[in-house]
C-alpha positions as CSV (number, residue, x, y, z in Angstrom):
1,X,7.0,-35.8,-21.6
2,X,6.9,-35.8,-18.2
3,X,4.2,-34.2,-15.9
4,X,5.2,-31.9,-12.8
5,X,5.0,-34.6,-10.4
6,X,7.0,-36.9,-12.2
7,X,9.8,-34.7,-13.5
8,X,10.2,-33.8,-9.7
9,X,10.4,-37.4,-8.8
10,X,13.7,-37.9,-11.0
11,X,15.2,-34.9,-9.7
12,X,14.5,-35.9,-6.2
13,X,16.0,-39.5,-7.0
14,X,18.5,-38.0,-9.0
15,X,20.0,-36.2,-6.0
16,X,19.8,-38.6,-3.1
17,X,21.3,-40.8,-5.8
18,X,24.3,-38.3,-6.3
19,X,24.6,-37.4,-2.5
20,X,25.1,-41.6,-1.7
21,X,27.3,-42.2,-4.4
22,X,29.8,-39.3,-3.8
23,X,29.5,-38.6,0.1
24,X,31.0,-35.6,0.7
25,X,30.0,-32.1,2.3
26,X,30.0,-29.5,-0.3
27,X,30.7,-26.4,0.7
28,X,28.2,-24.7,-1.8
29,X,25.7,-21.9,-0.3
30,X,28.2,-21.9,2.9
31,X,31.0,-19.9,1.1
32,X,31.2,-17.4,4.4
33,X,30.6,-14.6,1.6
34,X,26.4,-14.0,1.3
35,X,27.0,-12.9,-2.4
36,X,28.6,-16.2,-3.1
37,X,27.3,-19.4,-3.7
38,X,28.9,-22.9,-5.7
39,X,25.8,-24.5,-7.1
40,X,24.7,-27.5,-9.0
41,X,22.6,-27.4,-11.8
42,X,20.8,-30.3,-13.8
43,X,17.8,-29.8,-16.0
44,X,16.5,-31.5,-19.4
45,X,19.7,-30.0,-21.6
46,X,22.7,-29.6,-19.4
47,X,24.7,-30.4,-16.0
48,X,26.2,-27.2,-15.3
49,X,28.7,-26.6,-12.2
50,X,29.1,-22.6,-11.3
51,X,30.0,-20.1,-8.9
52,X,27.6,-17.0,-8.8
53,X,27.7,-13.8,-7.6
54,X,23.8,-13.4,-6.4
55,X,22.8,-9.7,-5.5
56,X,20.3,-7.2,-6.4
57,X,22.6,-4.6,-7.0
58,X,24.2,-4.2,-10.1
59,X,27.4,-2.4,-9.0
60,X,27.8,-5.2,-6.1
61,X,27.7,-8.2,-9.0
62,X,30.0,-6.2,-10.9
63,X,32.5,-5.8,-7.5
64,X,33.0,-10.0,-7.2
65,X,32.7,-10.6,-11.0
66,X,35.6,-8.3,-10.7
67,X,37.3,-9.9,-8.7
68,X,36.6,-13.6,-10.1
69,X,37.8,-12.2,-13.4
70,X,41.1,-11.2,-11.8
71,X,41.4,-14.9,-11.7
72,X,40.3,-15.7,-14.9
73,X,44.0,-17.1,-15.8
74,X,44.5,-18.8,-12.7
75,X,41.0,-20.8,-13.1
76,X,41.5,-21.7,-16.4
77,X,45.1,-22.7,-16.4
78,X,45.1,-24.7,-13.2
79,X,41.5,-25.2,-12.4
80,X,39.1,-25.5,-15.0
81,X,40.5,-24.5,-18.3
82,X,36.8,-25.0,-19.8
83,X,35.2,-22.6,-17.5
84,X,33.0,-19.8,-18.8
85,X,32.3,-16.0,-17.6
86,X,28.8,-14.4,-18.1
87,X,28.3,-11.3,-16.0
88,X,25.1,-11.0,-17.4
89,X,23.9,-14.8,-16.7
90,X,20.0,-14.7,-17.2
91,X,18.7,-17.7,-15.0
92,X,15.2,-19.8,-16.4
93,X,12.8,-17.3,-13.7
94,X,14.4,-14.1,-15.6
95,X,16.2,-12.8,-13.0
96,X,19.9,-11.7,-13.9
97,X,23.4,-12.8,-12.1
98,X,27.0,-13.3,-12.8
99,X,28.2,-16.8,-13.4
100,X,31.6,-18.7,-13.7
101,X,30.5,-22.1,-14.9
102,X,31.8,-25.0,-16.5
103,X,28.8,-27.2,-18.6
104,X,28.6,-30.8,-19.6
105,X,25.7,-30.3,-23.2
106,X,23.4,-32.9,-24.2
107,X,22.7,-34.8,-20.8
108,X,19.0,-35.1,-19.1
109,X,18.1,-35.4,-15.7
110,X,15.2,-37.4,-17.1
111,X,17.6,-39.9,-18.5
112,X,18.8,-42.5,-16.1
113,X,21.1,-43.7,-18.3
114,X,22.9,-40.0,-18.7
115,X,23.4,-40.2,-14.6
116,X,26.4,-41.5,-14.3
117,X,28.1,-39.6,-17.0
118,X,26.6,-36.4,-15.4
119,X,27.3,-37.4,-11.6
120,X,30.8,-37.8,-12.2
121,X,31.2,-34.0,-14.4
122,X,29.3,-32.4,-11.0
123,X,31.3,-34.1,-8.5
124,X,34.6,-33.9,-10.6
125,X,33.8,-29.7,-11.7
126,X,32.7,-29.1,-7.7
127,X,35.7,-30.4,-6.3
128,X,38.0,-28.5,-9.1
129,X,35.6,-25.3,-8.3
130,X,35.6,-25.7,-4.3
131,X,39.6,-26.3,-4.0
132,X,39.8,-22.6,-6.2
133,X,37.6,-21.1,-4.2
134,X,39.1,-22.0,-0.9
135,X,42.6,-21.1,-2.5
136,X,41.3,-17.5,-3.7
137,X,38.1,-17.2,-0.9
138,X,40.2,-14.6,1.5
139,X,40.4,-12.6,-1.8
140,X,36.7,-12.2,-1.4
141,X,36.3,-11.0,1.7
């Protein structure tokens, strides 16, 4: 195990690790759409590469999920044919948002030698998640 400090050391290292190897602006919490975001996610079980749809209302998630699942054929057949859709996505904290994700199982951030294998799913998903988004993001609006 690994105490607080610790654990937030390897994330820390993990990241600035990740942001040298594969320079690159992400366009992530800067969709131009506040109930948007593309996110990153790496904890002790998975690597996990999403878009969610982040607001307190319930009939305002519903509106974008929605939409997203509109184009649930186009994502999956030319985008990320993987990719999940959880309306009802319950994050670690408890609170509850709508998710399109794609996962990579079985990979640790507190295992240096899973990095590479994970780096390469979240730059690889984010770039396949980003160039749909930008393709669909006036549908959004």
């Amino acid at each position: 195990m690994f105490s607080k400090a610790e654990s937030k050391k390897l994330r820390q290292q993990f990241w600035t690790s990740f942001g040298i190897v594969f320079r690159r602006k992400w366009v992530l919490y800067n969709t131009g759409i506040k109930e948007l975001q593309l996110k990153f996610t790496f904890h002790r079980k998975f690597a996990q590469v999403s878009i969610d749809v982040l607001d307190e209302d319930p009939l305002i998630r519903a509106y974008y999920f929605e939409k997203l699942l509109s184009l649930k054929n186009i994502l999956l057949s030319e985008y990320l044919p993987e990719a999940i859709f959880d309306e009802a996505y319950e994050l670690p904290e408890g609170k509850v948002i709508s998710r399109v994700y794609v996962q990579l199982d079985n990979v640790s951030i507190h295992n240096r030698n899973q990095w590479p294998e994970a780096m390469k799913f979240l730059n690889d998903n984010m770039e396949k998640m980003e160039d749909f988004f930008m393709e669909y993001k006036d549908l959004f609006r």
